[in-house]
FIGUMAR-526540 format. One record per residue: x, z, y of N, C-alpha, C in turn; residue in one letter; residue number from 1. Coordinates in nm, 2 decimals. Layout:
N
NODE    n.u    n.w    n.v   ca.u   ca.w   ca.v    c.u    c.w    c.v aa   i
NODE      X      Z      Y      X      Z      Y      X      Z      Y  a NUM
...
END
This chain:
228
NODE    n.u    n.w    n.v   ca.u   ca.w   ca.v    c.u    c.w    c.v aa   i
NODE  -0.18   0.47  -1.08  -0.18   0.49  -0.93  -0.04   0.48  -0.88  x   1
NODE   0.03   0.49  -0.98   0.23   0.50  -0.93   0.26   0.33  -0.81  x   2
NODE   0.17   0.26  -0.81   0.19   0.16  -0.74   0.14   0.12  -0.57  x   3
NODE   0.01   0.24  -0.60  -0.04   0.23  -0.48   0.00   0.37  -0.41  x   4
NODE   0.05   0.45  -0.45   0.15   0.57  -0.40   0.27   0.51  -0.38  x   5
NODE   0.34   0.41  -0.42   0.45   0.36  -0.36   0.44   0.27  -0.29  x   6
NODE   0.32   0.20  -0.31   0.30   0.11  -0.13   0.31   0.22  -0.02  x   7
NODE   0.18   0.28  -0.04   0.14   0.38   0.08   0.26   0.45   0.11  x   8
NODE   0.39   0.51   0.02   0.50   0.57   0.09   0.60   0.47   0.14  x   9
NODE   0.58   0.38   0.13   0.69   0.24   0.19   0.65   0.23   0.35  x  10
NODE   0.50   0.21   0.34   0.43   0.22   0.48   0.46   0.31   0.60  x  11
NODE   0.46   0.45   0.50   0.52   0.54   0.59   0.67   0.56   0.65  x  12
NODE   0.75   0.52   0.56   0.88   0.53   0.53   0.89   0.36   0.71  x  13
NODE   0.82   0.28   0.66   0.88   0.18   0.75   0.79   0.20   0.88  x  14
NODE   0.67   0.27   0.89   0.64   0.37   1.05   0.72   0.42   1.11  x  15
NODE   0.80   0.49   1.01   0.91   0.66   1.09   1.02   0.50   1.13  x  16
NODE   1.09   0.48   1.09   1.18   0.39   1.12   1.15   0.27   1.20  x  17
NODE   1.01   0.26   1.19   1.02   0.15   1.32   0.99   0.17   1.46  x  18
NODE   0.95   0.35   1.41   0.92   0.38   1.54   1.06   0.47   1.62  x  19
NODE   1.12   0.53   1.54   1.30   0.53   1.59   1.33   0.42   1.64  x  20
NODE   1.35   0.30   1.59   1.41   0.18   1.68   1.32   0.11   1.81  x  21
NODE   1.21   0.16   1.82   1.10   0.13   1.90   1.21   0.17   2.03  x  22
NODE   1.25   0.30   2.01   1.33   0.38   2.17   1.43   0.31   2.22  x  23
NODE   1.52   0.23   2.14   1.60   0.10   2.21   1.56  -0.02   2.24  x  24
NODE   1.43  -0.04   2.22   1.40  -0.17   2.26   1.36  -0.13   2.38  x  25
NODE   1.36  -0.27   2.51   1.31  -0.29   2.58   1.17  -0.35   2.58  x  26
NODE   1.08  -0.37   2.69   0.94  -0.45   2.73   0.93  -0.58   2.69  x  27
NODE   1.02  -0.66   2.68   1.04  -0.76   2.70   1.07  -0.82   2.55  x  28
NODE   1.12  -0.76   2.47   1.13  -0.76   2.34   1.02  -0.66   2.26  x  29
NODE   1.01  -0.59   2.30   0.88  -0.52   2.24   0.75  -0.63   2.26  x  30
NODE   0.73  -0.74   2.35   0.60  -0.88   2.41   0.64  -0.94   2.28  x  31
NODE   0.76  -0.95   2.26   0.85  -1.06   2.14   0.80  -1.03   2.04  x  32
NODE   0.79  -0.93   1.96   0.77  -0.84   1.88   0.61  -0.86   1.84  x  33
NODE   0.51  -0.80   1.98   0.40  -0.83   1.98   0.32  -0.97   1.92  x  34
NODE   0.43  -1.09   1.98   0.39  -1.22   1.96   0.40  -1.27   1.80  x  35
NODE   0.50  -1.18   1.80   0.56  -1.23   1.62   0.46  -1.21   1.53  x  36
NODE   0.41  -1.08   1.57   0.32  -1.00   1.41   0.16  -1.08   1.48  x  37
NODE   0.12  -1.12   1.58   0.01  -1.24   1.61   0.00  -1.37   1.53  x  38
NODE   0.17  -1.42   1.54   0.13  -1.52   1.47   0.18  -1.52   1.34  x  39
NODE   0.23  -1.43   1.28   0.22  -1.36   1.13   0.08  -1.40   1.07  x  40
NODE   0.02  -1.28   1.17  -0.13  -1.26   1.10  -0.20  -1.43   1.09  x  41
NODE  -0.21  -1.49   1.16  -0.23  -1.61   1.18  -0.21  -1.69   1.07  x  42
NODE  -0.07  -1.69   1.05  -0.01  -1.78   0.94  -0.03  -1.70   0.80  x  43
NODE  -0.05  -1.58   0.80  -0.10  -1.51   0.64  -0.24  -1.55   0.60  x  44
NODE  -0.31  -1.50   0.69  -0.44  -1.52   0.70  -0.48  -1.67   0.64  x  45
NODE  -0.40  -1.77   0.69  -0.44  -1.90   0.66  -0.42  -1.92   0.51  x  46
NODE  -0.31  -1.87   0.52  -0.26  -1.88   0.37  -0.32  -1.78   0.29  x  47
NODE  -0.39  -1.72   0.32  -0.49  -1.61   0.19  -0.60  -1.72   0.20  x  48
NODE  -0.66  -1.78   0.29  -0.79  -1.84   0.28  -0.73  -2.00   0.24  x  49
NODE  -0.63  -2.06   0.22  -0.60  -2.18   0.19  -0.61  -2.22   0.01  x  50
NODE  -0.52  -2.06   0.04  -0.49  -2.03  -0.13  -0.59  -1.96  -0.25  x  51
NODE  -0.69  -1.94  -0.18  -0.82  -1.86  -0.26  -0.97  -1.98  -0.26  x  52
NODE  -0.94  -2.08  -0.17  -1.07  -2.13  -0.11  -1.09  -2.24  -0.19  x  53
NODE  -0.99  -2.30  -0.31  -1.04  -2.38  -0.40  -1.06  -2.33  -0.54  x  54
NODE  -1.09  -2.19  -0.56  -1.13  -2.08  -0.67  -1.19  -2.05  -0.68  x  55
NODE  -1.31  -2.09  -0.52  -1.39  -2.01  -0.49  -1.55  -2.09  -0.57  x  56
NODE  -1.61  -2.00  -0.63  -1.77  -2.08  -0.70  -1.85  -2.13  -0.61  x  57
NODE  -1.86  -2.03  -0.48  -1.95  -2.08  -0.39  -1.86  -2.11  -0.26  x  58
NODE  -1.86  -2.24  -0.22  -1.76  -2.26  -0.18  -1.84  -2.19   0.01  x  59
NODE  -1.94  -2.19   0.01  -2.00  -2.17   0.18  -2.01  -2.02   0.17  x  60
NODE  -1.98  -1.97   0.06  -2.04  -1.76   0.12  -1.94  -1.71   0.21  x  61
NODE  -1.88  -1.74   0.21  -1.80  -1.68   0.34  -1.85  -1.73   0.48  x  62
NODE  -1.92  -1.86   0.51  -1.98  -1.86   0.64  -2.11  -1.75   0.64  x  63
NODE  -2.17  -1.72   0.53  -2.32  -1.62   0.53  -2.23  -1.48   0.55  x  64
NODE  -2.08  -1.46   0.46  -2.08  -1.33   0.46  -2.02  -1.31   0.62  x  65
NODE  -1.94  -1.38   0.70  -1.90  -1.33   0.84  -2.00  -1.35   0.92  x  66
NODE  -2.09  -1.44   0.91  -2.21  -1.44   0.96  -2.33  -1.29   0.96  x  67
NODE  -2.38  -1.25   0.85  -2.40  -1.13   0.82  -2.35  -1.01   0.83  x  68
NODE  -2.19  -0.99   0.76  -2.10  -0.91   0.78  -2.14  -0.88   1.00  x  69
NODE  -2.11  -1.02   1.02  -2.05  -0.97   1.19  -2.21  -0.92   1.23  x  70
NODE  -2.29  -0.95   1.22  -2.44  -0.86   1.31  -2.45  -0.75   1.28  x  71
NODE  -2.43  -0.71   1.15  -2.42  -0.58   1.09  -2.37  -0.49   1.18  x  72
NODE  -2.20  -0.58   1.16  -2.11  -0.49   1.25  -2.13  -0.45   1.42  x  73
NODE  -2.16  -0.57   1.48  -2.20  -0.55   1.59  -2.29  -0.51   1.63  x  74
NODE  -2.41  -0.47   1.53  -2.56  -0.36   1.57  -2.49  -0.21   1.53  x  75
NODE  -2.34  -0.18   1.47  -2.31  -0.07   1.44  -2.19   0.00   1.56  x  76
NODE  -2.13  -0.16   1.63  -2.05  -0.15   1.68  -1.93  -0.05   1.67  x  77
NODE  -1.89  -0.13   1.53  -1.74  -0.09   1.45  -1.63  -0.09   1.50  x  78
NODE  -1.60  -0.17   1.63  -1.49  -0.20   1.67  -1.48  -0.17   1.78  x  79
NODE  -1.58  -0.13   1.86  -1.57  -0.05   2.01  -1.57   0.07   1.94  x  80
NODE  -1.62   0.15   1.84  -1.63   0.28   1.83  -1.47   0.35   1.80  x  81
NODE  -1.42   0.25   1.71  -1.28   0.23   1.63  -1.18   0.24   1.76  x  82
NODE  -1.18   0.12   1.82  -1.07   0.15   1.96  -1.08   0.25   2.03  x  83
NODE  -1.21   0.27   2.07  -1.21   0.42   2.18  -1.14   0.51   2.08  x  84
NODE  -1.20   0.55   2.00  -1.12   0.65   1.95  -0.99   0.70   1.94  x  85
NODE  -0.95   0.54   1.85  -0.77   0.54   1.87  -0.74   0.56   1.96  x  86
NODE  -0.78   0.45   2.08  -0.74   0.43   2.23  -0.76   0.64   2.26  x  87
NODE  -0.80   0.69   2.22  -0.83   0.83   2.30  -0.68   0.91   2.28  x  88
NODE  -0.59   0.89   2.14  -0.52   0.94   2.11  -0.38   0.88   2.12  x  89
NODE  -0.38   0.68   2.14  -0.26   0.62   2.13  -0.28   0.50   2.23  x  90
NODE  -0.36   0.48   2.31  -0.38   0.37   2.41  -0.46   0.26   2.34  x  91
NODE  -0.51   0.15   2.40  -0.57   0.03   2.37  -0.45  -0.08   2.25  x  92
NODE  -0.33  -0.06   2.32  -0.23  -0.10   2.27  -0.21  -0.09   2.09  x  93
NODE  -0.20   0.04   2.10  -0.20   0.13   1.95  -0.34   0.09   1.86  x  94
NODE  -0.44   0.06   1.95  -0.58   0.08   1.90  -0.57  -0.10   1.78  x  95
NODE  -0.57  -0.16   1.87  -0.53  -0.32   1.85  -0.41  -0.35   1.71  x  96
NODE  -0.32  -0.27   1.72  -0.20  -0.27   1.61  -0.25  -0.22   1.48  x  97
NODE  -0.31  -0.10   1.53  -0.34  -0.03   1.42  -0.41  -0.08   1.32  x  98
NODE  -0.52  -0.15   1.39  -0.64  -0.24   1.35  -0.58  -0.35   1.25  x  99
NODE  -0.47  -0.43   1.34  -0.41  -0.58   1.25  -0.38  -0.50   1.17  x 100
NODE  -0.23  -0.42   1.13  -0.17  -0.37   1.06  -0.28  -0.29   0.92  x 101
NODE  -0.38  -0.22   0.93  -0.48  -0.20   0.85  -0.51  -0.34   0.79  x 102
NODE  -0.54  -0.41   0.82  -0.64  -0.59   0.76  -0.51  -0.65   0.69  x 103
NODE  -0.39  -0.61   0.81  -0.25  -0.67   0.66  -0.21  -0.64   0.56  x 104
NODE  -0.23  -0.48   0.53  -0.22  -0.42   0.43  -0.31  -0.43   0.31  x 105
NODE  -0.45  -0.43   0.39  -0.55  -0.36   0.33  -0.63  -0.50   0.24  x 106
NODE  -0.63  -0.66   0.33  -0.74  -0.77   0.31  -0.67  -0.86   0.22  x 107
NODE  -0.52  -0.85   0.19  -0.48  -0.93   0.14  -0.45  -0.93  -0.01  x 108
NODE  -0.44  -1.05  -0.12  -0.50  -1.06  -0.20  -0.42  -0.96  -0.32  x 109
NODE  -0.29  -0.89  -0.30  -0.21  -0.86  -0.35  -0.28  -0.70  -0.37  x 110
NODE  -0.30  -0.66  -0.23  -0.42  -0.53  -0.21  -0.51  -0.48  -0.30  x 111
NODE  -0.59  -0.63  -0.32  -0.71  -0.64  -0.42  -0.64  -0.68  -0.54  x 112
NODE  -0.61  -0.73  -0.63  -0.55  -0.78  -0.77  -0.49  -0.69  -0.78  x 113
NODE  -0.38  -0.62  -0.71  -0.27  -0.56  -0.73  -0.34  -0.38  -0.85  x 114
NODE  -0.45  -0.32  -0.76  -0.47  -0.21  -0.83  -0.55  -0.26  -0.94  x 115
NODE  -0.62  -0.33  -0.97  -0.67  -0.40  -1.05  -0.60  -0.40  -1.13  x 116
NODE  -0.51  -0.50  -1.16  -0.40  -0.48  -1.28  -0.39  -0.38  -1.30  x 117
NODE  -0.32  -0.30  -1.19  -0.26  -0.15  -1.22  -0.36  -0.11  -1.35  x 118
NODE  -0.48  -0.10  -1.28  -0.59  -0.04  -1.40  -0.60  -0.05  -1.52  x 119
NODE  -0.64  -0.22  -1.55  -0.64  -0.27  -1.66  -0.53  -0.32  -1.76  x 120
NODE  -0.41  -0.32  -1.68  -0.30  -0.35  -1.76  -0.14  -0.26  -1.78  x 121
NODE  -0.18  -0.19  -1.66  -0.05  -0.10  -1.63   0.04  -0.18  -1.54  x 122
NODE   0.02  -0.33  -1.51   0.13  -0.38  -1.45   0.12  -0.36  -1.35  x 123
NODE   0.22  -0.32  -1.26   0.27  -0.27  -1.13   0.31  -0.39  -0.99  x 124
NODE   0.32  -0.50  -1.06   0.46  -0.61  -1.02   0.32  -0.66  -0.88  x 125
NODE   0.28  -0.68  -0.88   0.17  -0.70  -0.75   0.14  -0.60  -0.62  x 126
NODE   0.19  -0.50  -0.71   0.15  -0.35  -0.58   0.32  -0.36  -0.54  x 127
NODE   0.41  -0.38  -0.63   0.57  -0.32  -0.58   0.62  -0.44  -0.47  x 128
NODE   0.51  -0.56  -0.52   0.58  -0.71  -0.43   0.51  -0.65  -0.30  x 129
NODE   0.39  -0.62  -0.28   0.32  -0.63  -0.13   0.40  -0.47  -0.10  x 130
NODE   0.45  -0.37  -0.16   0.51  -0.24  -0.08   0.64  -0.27  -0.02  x 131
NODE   0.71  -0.39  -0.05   0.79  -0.43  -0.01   0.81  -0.46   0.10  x 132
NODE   0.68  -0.57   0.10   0.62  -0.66   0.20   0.53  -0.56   0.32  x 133
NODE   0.47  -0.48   0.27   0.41  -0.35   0.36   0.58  -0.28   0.45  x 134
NODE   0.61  -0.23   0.38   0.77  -0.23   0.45   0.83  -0.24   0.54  x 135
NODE   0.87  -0.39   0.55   0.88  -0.44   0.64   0.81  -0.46   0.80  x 136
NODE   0.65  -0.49   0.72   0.58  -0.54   0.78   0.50  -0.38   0.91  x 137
NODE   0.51  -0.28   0.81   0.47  -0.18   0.92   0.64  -0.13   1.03  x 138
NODE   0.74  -0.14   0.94   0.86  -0.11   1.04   0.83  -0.20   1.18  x 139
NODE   0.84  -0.34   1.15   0.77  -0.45   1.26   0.69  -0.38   1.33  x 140
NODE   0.58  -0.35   1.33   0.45  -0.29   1.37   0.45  -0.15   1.44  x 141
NODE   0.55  -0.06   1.40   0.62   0.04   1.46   0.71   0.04   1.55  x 142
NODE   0.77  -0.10   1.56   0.90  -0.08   1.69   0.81  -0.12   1.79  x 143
NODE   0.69  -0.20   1.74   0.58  -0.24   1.91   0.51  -0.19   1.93  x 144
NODE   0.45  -0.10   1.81   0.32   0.02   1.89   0.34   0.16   1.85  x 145
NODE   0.49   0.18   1.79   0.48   0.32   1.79   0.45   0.38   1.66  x 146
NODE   0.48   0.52   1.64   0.43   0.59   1.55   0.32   0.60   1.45  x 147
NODE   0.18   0.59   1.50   0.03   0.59   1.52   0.05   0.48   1.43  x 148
NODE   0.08   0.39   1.38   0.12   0.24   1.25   0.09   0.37   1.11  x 149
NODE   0.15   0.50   1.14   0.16   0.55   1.02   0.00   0.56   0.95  x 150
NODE  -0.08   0.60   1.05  -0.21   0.64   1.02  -0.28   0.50   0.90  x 151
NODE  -0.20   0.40   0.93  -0.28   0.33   0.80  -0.23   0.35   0.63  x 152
NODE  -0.13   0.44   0.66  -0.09   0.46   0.47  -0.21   0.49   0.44  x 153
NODE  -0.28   0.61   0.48  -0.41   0.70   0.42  -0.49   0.60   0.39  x 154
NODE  -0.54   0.50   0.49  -0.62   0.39   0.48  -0.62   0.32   0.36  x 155
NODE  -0.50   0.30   0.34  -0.44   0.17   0.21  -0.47   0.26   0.06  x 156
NODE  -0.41   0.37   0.12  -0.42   0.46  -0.03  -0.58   0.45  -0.08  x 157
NODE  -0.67   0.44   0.02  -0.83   0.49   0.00  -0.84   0.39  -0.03  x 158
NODE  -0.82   0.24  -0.01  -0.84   0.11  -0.02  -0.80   0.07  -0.19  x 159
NODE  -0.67   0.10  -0.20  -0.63   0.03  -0.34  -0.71   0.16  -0.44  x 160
NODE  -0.68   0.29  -0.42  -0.79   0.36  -0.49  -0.87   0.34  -0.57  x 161
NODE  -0.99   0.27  -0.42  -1.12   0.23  -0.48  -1.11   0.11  -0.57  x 162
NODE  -1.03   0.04  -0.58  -1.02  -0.10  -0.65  -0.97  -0.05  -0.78  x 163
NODE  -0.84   0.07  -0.78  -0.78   0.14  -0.92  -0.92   0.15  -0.95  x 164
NODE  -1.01   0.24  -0.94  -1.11   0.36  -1.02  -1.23   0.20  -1.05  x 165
NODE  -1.22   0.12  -0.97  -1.34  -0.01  -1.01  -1.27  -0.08  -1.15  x 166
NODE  -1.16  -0.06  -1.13  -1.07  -0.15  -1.23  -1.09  -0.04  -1.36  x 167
NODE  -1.11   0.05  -1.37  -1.11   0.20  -1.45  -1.23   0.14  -1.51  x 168
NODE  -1.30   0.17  -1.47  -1.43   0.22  -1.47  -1.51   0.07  -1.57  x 169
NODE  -1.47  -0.05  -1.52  -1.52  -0.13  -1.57  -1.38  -0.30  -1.62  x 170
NODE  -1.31  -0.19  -1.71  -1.21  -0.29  -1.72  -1.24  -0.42  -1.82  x 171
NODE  -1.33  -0.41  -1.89  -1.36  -0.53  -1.95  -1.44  -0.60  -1.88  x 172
NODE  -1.49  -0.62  -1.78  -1.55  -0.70  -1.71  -1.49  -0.81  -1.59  x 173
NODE  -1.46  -0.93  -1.61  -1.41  -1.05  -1.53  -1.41  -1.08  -1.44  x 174
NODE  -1.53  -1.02  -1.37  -1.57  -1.07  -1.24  -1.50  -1.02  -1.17  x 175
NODE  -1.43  -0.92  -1.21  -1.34  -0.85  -1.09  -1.21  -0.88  -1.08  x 176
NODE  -1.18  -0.94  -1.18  -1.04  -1.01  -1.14  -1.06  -1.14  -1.10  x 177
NODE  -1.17  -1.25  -1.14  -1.21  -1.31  -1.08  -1.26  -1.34  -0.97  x 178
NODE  -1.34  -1.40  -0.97  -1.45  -1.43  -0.86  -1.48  -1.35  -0.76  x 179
NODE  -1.48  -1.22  -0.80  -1.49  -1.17  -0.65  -1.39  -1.10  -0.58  x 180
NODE  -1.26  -1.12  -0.66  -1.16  -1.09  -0.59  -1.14  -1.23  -0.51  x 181
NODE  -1.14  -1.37  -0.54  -1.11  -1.44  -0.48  -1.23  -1.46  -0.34  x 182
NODE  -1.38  -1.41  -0.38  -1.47  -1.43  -0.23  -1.40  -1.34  -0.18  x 183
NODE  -1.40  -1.23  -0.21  -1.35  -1.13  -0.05  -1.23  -1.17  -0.01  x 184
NODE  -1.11  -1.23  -0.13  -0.97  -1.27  -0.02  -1.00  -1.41   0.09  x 185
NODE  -1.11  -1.48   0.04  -1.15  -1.56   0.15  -1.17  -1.51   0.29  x 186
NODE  -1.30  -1.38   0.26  -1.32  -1.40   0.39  -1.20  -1.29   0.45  x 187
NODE  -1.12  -1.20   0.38  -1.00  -1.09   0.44  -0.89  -1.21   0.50  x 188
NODE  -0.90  -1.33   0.47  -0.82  -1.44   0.53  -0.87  -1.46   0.68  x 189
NODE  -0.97  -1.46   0.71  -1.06  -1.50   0.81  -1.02  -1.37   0.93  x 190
NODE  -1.03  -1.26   0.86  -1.09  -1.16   0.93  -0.86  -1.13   0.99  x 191
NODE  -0.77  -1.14   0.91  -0.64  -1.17   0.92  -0.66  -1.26   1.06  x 192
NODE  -0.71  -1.38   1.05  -0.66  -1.52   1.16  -0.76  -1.45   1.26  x 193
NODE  -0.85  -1.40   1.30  -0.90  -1.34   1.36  -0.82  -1.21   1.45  x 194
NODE  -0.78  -1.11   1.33  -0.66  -1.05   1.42  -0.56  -1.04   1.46  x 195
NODE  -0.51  -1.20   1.41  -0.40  -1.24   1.49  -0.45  -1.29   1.64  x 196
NODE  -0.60  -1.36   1.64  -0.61  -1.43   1.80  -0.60  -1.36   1.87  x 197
NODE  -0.65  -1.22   1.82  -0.67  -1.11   1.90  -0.51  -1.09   1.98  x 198
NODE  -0.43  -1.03   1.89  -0.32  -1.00   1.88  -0.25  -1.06   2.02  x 199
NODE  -0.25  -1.24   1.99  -0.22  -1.33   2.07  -0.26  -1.35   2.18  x 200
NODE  -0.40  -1.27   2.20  -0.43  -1.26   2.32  -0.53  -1.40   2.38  x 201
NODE  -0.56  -1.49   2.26  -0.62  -1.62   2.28  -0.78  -1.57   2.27  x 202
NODE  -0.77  -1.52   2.19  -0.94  -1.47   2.19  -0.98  -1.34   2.11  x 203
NODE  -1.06  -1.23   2.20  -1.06  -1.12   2.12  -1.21  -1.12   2.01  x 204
NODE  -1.21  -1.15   1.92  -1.26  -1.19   1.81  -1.40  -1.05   1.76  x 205
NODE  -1.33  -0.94   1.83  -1.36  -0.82   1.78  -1.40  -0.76   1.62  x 206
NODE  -1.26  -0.79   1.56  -1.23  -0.81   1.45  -1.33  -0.73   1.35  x 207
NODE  -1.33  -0.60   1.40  -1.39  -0.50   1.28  -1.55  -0.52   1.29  x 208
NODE  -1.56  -0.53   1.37  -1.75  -0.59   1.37  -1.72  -0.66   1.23  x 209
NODE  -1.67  -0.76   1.20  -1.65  -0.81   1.08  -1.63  -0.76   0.92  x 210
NODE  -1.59  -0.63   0.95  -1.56  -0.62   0.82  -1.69  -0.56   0.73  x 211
NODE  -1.77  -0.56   0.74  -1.87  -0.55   0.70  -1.89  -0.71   0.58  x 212
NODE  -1.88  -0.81   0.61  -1.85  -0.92   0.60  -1.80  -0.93   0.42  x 213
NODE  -1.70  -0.84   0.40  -1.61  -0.77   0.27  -1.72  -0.78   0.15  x 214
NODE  -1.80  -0.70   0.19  -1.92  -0.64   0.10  -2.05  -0.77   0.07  x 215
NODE  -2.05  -0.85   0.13  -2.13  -0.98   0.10  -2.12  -1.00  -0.05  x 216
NODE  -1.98  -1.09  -0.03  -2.00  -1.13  -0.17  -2.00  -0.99  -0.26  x 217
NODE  -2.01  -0.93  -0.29  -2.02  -0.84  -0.37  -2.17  -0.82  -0.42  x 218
NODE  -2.23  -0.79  -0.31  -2.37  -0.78  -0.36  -2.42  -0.92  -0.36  x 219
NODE  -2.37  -1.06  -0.31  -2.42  -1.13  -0.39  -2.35  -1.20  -0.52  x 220
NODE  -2.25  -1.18  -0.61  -2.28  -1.17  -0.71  -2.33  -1.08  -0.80  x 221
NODE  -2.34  -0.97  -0.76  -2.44  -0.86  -0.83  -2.60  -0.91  -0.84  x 222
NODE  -2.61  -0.95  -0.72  -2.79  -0.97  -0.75  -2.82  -1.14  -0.80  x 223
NODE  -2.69  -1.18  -0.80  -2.69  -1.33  -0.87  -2.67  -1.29  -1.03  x 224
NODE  -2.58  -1.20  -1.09  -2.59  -1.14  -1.17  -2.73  -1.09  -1.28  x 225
NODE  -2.81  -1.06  -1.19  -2.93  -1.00  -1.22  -3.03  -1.10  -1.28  x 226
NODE  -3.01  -1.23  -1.26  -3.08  -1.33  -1.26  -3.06  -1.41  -1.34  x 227
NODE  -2.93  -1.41  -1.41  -2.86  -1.48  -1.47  -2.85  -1.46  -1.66  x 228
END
């Protein structure tokens, strides 16, 4: 776990500091700021879904899983529940950041492989490259929305966790470094370019309705599994 304890304290570490530099910036550079980490998400996103999408067995489950995933979400309505709330404590503003900044951390492929190794092999070099990259990327995310960026360490920690204890639990088994790490980084690509439009302000996607979407492929190679 020494890997995903030193993501999750990099996260924090570049919140506190990006929310100190937050106080010298102006509006106008804070929109700049805004715009940057939109088309970040954009251009990551693409590139988690560019780079995973010729590895993938089935190449269409990601139209069933956001297909699925998003009705799910939106008869649960994930993402109105998620903003009000934030929004109750840090504005609409904060609600929206917090959101991208969670799916940057949390959907990308480095996220998933990274505790995985940790598990099965001891190697660290995937969790220390994205804490790096977390880093940066929440200091960014703190000079435009503030403090409230911090609240996703906890998030990440619960996130790579569950993939350490899956990686534990069942380390001689392939599928998990495989195959279904590559379906879900497909659709965590989708669900990234999505909270960038948001972000951008081009179209609000209403991202988290989606994440439901994650869990598709999972239970369908399990019950493909079953058959097999």
């Amino acid at each position: 776990m020494l890997g995903t304890i030193v993501n999750t304290g990099c996260i924090i570490v570049g919140s506190i500091v990006g929310s100190l530099l937050k106080k010298g910036l102006g509006e106008k550079y804070q929109n700049v700021l805004y715009n940057a980490m939109g088309l970040a998400s954009l251009a990551l996103g693409a590139n988690t879904f560019v780079q995973n999408m010729p590895k993938s067995e089935f190449p269409v489950l990601f139209i069933l899983s956001i297909a699925l995933g998003g009705i799910v979400g939106t008869a649960l309505d994930l993402d109105g529940r998620t903003k009000r709330l934030i929004a109750k404590r840090g504005g609409e503003g904060l609600a929206n950041g917090l959101i991208s900044a969670c799916l940057l951390f949390c959907v990308g492929t480095f996220s998933i492989v990274g505790p995985i190794m940790s598990a099965t092999t001891g190697d660290n070099t995937f969790l220390y490259t994205n804490a790096t990259l977390d880093l940066v990327t929440s200091m960014v995310f703190a000079t435009t929305y503030g403090i409230g960026i911090i609240f996703a360490a906890p998030i990440l920690f619960c996130w790579q966790g569950l993939f350490y204890l899956l990686g534990k639990f069942a380390a001689s088994t392939p599928l998990l470094e495989g195959t279904l790490v590559y379906e879900m980084a497909i659709v965590g690509g989708l669900l990234i370019i999505s909270s960038g439009l948001s972000l951008l302000k081009i179209k609000d996607c209403k991202t988290l309705n989606y994440i439901p979407a994650l869990v598709v492929p999972a239970l369908w190679i399990l019950i493909k599994s079953l058959f097999v």
